[in-house]
Every structure is written in structure tokens, then in C-alpha cells.
C-alpha positions in Angstrom: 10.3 5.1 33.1 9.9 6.3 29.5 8.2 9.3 30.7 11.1 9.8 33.3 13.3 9.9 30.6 11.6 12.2 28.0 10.7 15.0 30.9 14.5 14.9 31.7 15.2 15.2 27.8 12.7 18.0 28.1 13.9 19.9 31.1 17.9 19.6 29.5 17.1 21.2 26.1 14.8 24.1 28.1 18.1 24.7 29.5 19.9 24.6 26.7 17.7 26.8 25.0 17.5 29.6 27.0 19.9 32.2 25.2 20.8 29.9 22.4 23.6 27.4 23.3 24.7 25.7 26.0 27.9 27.1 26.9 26.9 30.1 28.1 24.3 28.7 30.6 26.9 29.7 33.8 26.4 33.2 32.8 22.6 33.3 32.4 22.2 31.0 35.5 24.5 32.9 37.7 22.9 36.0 37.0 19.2 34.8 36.9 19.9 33.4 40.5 20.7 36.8 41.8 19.2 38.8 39.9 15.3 40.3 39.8 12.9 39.0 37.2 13.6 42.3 35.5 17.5 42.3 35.6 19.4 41.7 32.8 19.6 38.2 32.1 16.0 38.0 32.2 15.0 41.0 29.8 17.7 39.2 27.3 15.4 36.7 26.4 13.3 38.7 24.0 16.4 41.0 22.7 17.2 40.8 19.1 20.2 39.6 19.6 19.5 36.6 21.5 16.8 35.9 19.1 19.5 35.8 16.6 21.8 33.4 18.4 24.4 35.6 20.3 25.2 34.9 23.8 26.7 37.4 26.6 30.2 36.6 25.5 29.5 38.0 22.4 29.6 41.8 23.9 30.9 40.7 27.3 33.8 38.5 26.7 35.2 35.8 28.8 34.7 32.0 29.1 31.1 31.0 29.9 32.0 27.8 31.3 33.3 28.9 34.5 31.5 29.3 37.6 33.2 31.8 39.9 32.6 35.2 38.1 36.3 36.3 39.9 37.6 33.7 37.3 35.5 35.0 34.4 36.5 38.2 35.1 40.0 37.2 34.9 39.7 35.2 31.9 40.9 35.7 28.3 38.6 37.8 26.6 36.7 39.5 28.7 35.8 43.0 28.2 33.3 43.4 31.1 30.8 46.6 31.1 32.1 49.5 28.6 31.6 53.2 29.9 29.5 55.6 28.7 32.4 57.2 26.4 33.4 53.4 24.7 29.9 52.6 23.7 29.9 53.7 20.0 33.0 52.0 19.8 32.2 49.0 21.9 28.7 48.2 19.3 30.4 48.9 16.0 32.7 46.3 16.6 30.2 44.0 15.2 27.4 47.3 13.6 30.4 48.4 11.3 31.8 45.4 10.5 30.0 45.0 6.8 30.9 40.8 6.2 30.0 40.3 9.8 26.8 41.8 9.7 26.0 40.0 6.4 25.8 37.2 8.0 23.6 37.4 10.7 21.4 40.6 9.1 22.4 41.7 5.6 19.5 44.6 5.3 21.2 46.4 8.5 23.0 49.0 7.4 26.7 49.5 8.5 27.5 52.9 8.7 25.8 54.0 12.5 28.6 54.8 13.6 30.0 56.8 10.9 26.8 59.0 11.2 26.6 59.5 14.9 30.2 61.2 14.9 28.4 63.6 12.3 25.4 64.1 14.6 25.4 66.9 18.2 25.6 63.5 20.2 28.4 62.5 18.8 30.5 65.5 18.2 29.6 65.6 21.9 30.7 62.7 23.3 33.9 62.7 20.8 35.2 65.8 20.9 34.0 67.5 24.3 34.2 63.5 26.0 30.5 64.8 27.5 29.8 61.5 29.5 25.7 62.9 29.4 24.4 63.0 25.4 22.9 59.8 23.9 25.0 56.9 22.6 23.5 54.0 21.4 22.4 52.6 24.4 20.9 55.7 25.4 18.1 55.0 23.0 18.3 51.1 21.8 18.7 50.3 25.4 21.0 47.3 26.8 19.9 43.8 27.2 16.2 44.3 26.1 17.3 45.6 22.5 14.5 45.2 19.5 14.4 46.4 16.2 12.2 49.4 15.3 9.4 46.7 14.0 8.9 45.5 17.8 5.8 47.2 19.6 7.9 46.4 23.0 11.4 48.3 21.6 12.1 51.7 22.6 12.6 52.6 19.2 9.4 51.7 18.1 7.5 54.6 16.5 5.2 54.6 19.3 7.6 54.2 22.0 10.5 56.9 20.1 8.9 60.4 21.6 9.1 59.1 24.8 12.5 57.6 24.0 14.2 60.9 23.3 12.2 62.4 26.3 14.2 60.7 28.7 17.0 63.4 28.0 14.9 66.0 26.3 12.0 66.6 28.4 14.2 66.6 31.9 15.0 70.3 32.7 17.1 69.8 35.2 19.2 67.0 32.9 19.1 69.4 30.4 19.9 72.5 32.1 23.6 73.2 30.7 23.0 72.7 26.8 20.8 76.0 27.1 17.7 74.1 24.8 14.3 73.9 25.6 12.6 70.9 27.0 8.8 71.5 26.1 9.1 69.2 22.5 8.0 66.1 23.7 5.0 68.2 25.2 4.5 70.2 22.2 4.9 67.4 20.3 2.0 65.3 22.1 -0.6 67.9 21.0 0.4 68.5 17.7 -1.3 67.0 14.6 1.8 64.5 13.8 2.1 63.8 17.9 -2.3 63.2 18.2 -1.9 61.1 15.0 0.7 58.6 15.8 0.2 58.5 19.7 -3.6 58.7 19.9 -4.6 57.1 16.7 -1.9 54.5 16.1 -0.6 56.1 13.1 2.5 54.9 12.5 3.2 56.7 9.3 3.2 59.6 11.7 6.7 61.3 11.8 8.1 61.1 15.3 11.6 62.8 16.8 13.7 61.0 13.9 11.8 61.5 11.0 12.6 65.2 11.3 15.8 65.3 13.0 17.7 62.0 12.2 18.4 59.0 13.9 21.9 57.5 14.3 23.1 61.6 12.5 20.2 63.2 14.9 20.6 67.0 14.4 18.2 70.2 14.6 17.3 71.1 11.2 18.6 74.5 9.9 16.9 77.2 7.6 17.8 76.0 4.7 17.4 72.3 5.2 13.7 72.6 6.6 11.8 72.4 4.0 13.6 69.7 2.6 12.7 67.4 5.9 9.3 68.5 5.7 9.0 68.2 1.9 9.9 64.3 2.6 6.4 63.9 3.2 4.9 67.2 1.9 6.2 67.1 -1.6 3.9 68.8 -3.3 3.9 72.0 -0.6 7.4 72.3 -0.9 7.5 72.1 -4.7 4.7 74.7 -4.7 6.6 76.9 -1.9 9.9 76.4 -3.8 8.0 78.6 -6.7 6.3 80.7 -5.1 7.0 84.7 -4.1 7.9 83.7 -0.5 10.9 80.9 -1.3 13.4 84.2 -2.2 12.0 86.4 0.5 12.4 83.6 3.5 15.7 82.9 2.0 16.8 86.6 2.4 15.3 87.0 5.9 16.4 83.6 6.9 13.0 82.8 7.8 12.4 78.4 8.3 10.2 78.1 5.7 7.5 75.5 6.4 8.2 76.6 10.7 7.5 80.2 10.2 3.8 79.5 9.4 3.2 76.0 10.9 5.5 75.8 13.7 7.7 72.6 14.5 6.7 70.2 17.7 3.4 72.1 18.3 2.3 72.3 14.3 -1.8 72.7 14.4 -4.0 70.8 12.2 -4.2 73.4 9.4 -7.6 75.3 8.7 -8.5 77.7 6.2 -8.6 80.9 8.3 -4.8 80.8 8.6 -4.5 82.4 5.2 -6.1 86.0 5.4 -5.9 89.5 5.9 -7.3 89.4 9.5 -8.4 87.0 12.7 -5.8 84.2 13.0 -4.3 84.5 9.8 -0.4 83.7 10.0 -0.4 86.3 6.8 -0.4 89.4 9.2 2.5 88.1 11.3 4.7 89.6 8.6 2.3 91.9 6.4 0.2 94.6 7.0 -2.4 96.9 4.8 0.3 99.5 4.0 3.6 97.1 3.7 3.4 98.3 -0.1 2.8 94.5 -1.0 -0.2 92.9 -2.6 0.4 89.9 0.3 -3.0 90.6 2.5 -5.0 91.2 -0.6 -4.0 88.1 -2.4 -4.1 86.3 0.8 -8.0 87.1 1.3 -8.7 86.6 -2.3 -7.4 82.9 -2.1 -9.0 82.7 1.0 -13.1 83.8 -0.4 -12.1 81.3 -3.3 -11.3 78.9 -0.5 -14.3 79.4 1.1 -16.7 79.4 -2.0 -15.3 76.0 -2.3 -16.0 74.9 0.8 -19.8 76.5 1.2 -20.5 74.9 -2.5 -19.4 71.8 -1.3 -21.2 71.8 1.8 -24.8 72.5 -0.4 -23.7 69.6 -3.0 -23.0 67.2 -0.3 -26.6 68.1 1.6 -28.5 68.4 -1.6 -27.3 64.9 -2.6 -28.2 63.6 0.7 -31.4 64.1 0.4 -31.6 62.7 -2.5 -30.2 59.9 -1.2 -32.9 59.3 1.5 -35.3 59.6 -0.4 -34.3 56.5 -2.4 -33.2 57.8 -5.6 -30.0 56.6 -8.2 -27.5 59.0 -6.9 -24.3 56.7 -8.1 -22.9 59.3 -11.0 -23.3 62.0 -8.6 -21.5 60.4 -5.4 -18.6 59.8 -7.5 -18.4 63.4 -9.0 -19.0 64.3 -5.1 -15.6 62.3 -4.8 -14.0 64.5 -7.5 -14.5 67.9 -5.7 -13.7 66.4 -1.8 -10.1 65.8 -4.5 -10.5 69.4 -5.9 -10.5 71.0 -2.7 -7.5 68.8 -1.2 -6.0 70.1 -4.5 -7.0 73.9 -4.0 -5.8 74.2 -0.1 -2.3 72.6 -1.4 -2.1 74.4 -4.3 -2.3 77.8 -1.0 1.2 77.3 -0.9 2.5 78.8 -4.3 0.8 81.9 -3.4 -0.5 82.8 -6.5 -4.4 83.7 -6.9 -3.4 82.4 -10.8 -3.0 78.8 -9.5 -6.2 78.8 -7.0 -8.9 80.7 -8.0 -8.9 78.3 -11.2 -8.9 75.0 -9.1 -11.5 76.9 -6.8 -14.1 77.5 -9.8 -14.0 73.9 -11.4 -14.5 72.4 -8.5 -17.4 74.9 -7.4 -18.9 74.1 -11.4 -18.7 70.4 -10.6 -20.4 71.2 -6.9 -23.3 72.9 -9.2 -23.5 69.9 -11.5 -24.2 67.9 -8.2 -27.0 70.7 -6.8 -28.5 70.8 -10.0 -28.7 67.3 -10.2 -29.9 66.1 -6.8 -32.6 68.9 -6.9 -34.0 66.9 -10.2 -34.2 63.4 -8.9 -35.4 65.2 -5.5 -38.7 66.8 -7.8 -38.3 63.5 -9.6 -39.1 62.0 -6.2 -42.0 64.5 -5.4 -43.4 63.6 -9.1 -43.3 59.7 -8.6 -45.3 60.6 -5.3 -47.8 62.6 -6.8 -48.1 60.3 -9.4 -48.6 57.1 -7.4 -51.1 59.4 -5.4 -53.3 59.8 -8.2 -52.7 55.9 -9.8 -53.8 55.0 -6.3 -57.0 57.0 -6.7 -57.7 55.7 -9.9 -57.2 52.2 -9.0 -59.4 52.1 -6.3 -62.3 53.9 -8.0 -61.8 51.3 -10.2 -62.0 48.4 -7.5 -64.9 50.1 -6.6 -66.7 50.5 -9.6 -65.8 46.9 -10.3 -67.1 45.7 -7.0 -70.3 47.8 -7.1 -70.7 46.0 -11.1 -70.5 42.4 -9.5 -72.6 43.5 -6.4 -75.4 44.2 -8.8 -74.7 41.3 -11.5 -75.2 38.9 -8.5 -78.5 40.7 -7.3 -80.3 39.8 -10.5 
């Protein structure tokens, strides 16, 4: 009887406990009767709000209690399903309300709203009442909603690509706002897209880190290297000094997009600086463009290279070394130091200046000696220890002989 009463307890506070109180079990169990296991009521179980307390009136409206959804419909309160034009509206309700949102998530900021009326969305849907353009449904989705933190939400740095390709990668959705649709593709094979998709990389930027989230917008000339110099700080520093910053700025070239591109940027490599082959250099200059660009460009790039080929030898040399056994801790360590000094002379590419790289380029290639120099000592260091334990060996056991051939005749007598 005691267990009778316990599993009853047990089965009344499941119920009570599926959205977080009790008096809105006539919505849930309406709709979870008629509904698929992936309607609405049933994604709403692991949606942030839910996890935080909030029920269906809480958007929806209307008295919970009732049974006949005719008489919820009817009753005070209810505000039903907003169209696509009310959304925005409809969320900040509670998203711009600042003492309302302190006190079920103070770190949210409050001003969504106030930013997606700034972004092309939103002057969209505003102004031009264009039922198609993302609101915030449109990317947080509806009763399945998790924060950016949660692998399963579509906002999740992982999930976000995909997110904006809904709209963005559908030509025929697409078709009127005369903009491509090939990011999301692009965006897959670029160095950012292969490190965050394929490698789990979730400092990767995705669509928002460039373009914005709740204030989404293309970046223009003369904000680009501002968005990329977010991350690349030094580059755009470097760039910001450098001969090209006026020039772009004239020409109203995208700085950091007119070399590297923007959803399809390539894993950089040292031939794109250079007078010939792939160089991005000879997009804009040629041998007789009365410039020194191509021949400072191929001078940065041989100091690039000597780098590289030095660094190559130290790296072997000291292998070999290493095999063989020998104390090779000081020079792995100074290794270290020119793998940092050629980081630091392929950045230091963006000022343009032979006068910043060729210097970076020559101590690292004097520290790459240090290490060749080195490992090629405790490598004939090695050799002598053999030679030398070659001929202690010989002495030893003429030795052992001699001594043997002693006691042999000691023991005759």
C-alpha cells in the first residue's frame, strides 16, 4: 500500500514537472495528445525558457486551466501565434524589458531589438514590411530555443553557418534581393569554415562574427579591416601603416578582401607575396607600373624563404641529433624561438616594408645557424664517443685476454 502511494506521489510531481508548474499542464497535455513527438510541446522541454521556469502563457497568453482550446482562445490574455511582421515586437516584450530580464538572466543583454532595426533585416521588415528576411525566430527558432552555449541550439557556433543558410544558400528564396547564395559553400572550404566545422574549432569566426548578430549587416570598405582586425590585430595595425592603407583608401579597395577574399579566404602561404606565379601582388602591379611594389614584394618574399629553408636544415640537423641520443634541450628551445620568428616575419608581410622583414628574417636565420652549428657538434660528438668506445672496447678485451692467458699459465705450473 505504501508503495501504491509513493508511485502515485511519483507519477503526480512527473506531471507537475513537465514545463515547470502545474497550471499549465492543460496546455502541454492537449497539445502532446495531438501532436507528433516532434511538435511543439515536445521540443519545449529542453528550451531555455522552460528550463528557466516559463510556461506557454508566458508568450501565448490565456488561462491554462481550461480544457476546450475554443475557450482558451477566447480567454483574457491570450495573444495566440504572432505573424511574421510582430515577432521583434512580440520577444522584446520581455528581451527589452531591462528589470524583467534581471531577474530571470541578468548577463542577457537588452538592447536586440534596438539593433535589429539598425541591421538589413530589420530595416526590411520595418520599413519595406518584407514578410521574408530573418526575425528572431528565423534564427533562435520557436519552441526549441537554446542559448549559443547549447551544442543542440541553432545558434550554436557549429550549428550558425547552417543557420543563416536556410535563407542564404536558397537561390530561389533568395532570388529578388539580387545577392549571391554561394557563402555558406564558400564558407565550408575556407580556412575559418574547415577549422570550425571540420576541426571543432569554436574560436572559429562563423556568419556573425563578421557580419553581426542581432545588427547583422555586410561589412563595407572602410569597416573591413576593423572586423577582421578583431582577431587579426597585429595585421591590421601593420596594414594600417603600411604604403597600401592610403592607396586602398583612395581606390576603395576592402582591404584585408582584396588579397584574402571573404567566405572562400585560403589558408595563407608564402607564394602569395611575389612578383610572379600566384602572387596576389600582380593582380594590381606590374614590372613597369613605375612602383617598387613587385620588387619589394619578391625581396620580402627570398627573405621569407631563406627563413623557411634555414629552418627546415635546423629542424633536420637537430633531429638527428636527437636520435642519436644526444642533450639537445638548449637547442629545442631556441628551435622554439625561430618557429616564433617566422610567425613573426610572415605577419610582419603586411606592413610592406622590406625595413620591417628582412631584419626579423636574418635573426631568426642567425638563430637557425646557432642550431646547425650546434647539432652538427654533438652529432661528431656522437661519432667521437663511438670511435672512442670502439677502441676502449679493444683495449679491454686485449686486456681480458692477456689476463686470461696470465692465469691460464699460473695454474699450469
Amino acid at each position: 500500500m505504501i508503495k501504491i502511494k509513493f508511485t502515485l506521489i511519483f507519477i503526480g510531481l512527473l506531471l507537475f514537472s513537465i514545463n515547470g508548474f502545474g497550471s499549465d499542464n492543460n496546455c502541454l497535455n492537449c497539445h502532446l495528445d495531438w501532436e507528433s513527438e516532434e511538435g511543439s510541446a515536445a521540443k519545449y522541454a529542453r528550451d531555455i525558457h522552460s528550463q528557466k521556469g516559463l510556461g506557454c502563457t508566458e508568450c501565448h497568453g490565456g488561462d491554462p486551466s481550461l480544457d476546450d482550446m475554443d475557450d482558451v482562445r477566447d480567454s483574457k490574455g491570450y495573444r495566440g501565434v504572432p505573424n511574421h511582421l510582430e515577432v521583434p515586437d512580440f520577444c522584446a516584450r520581455c528581451h527589452a524589458d531591462a528589470a524583467y530580464m534581471h531577474e530571470h538572466n541578468p548577463s542577457l543583454p537588452v538592447d536586440q531589438l534596438a539593433k535589429y532595426k539598425t541591421s538589413v533585416h530589420g530595416q526590411r521588415l520595418f520599413a519595406r514590411k518584407d514578410k521574408k528576411v530573418a526575425n528572431c525566430i528565423s534564427c533562435h527558432s520557436v519552441h526549441e530555443i537554446g542559448t549559443g552555449q547549447m551544442p543542440y541550439s541553432s545558434t550554436y557556433p557549429t550549428n550558425l553557418p547552417a543557420t543563416c543558410g536556410e535563407c542564404h544558400a536558397d537561390k530561389e528564396y533568395m532570388a529578388e534581393y539580387d545577392i549571391p547564395t554561394d557563402q555558406l559553400e564558400k564558407y565550408r572550404s575556407s580556412v575559418h569554415g574547415q577549422a570550425l566545422l571540420q576541426r571543432g574549432d569554436l574560436g572559429a569566426p562563423a556568419c556573425n562574427d563578421c557580419h553581426g548578430n542581432h545588427g547583422a549587416a555586410p561589412p563595407g570598405v572602410a569597416s573591413l579591416a576593423a572586423v577582421c582586425g578583431v582577431c587579426h590585430a597585429l595585421e591590421a595595425e601593420l596594414f594600417a601603416i603600411s604604403p597600401h592603407a592610403e592607396a586602398y583608401r583612395e581606390n576603395d579597395f576592402p582591404m584585408c578582401e582584396t588579397c584574402h577574399s571573404n567566405h572562400d579566404i585560403i589558408k595563407p602561404y608564402d607564394e602569395m607575396i611575389g612578383a610572379v606565379g600566384s602572387a596576389v601582388c600582380t593582380n594590381c602591379h606590374s614590372a613597369d607600373d613605375g612602383t617598387i611594389g613587385l620588387s619589394t614584394a619578391d625581396s620580402i618574399l627570398v627573405s621569407i624563404n631563406n627563413l623557411v629553408q634555414a629552418h627546415a636544415q635546423a629542424k633536420r640537423r637537430l633531429n638527428e641529433a636527437i636520435y642519436k641520443g644526444m642533450m639537445t634541450t638548449d637547442e629545442e628551445f631556441l628551435l622554439k624561438e625561430v618557429d616564433q620568428t617566422l610567425i613573426q616575419a610572415r605577419t610582419l608581410v603586411h606592413s610592406f616594408n622590406m625595413d620591417s622583414v628582412a631584419p626579423k628574417a636574418r635573426a631568426g636565420i642567425a638563430k637557425a645557424d646557432t642550431i646547425i652549428a650546434n647539432a652538427a657538434g654533438l652529432i661528431d660528438e656522437y661519432y667521437f664517443r663511438r670511435k672512442g668506445l670502439g677502441v676502449a672496447t679493444l683495449i679491454i678485451t686485449f686486456l681480458a685476454i692477456m689476463l686470461y692467458r696470465k692465469i691460464r699459465k699460473i695454474e699450469s705450473r
